[in-house]
Structures are given as C-alpha cells and as structure tokens.
C-alpha positions as CSV (number, residue, x, y, z in Angstrom):
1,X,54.4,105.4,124.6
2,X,57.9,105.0,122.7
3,X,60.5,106.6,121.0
4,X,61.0,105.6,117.3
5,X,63.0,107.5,114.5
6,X,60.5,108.6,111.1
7,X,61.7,106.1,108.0
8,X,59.4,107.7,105.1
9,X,55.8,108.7,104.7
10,X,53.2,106.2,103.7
11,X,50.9,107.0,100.8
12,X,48.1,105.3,100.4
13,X,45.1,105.8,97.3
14,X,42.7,104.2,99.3
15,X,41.9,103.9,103.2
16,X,38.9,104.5,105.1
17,X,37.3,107.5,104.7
18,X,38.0,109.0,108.0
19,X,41.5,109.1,107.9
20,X,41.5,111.0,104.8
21,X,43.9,114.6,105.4
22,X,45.9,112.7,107.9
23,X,49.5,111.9,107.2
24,X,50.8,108.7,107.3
25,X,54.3,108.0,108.5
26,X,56.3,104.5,109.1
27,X,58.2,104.5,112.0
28,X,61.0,102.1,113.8
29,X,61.0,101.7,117.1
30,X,64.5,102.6,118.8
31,X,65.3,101.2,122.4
32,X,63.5,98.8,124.4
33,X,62.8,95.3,123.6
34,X,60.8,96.2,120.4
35,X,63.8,98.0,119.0
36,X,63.4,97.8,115.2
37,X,60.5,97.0,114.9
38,X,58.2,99.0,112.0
39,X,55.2,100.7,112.4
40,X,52.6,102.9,110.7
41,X,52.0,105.8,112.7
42,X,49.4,109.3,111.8
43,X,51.3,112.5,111.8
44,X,49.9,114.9,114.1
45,X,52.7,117.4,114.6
46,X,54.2,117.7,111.1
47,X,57.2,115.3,112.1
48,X,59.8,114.6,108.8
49,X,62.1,111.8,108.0
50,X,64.9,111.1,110.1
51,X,62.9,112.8,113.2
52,X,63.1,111.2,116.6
53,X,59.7,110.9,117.6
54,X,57.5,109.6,120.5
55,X,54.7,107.7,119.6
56,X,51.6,107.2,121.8
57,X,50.0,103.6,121.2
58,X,46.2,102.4,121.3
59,X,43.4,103.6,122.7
60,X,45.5,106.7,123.8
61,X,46.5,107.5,120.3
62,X,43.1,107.5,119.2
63,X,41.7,110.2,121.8
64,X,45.1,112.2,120.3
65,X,42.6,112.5,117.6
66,X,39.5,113.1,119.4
67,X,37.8,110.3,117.7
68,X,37.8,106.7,119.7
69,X,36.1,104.8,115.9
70,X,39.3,105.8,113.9
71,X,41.4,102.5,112.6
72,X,44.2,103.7,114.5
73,X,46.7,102.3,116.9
74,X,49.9,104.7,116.5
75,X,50.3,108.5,116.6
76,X,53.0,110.5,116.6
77,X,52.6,112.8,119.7
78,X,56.3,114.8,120.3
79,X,59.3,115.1,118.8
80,X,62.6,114.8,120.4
81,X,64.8,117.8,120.1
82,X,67.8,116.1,122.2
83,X,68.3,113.1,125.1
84,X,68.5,114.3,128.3
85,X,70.7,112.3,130.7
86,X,69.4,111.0,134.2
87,X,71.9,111.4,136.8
C-alpha cells in the first residue's frame, strides 16, 4: 500500500468492458522513494481531487474488487482524514 494525493479523474471512451461504471482517478504518490510518481488508480470509495488517499497495489487491489481477471493494478482503498504522529 501507499499514500498518494487525487490529481483529477481519468475519462476514458473506451476500455475494456469490465471496468465499465468504475471511476478512474490519477494519483501521485506522496512519501517514500516513489514520491511523485503518477498513477491511474479505480475509485472505490468516492474519493475527490485533492484527497489524501491510500492506494492498495496488485493482486491485492484486484480482490478489492472481487474479481482477480480485471486489468487492474491500483485501487483506491481509504482516505486520510489527518496524519497521526508516532511517538
């Protein structure tokens, strides 16, 4: 999993049939070694641009929606309200 901040929606005309009623949302990664990098994530919990997400990766995201044939490899999973500090 990581943390990445919502930079738009992604609309798409065509794309394979079964992720048809899914949203599409590109993401950049924040923290980490990956920081900045962009990445096209399915919408599961309504997130909106400028949202803090967490984004599951893989074979993971792909059970997030119950189907293991999807062309996926990001879904966004949570959305962070606020950071919580580790003491």
């Amino acid at each position: 999993m990581l943390t990445a901040k919502i930079i738009d929606n992604i609309w798409s005309t065509r794309k394979v049939e079964a992720l048809n009623g899914m949203k599409l949302m590109l993401a950049e990664v924040i923290g980490g070694a990956n920081a900045g990098e962009r990445l096209v994530a399915v919408d599961t919990i309504s997130a909106g641009r400028g949202d803090r997400v967490i984004v599951c990766m893989g074979s993971s995201a792909r059970r997030m929606l119950k189907d293991d044939t999807l062309p996926v490899d990001a879904v966004v999973v949570g959305i962070i309200d606020e950071d919580c500090e580790i003491v």
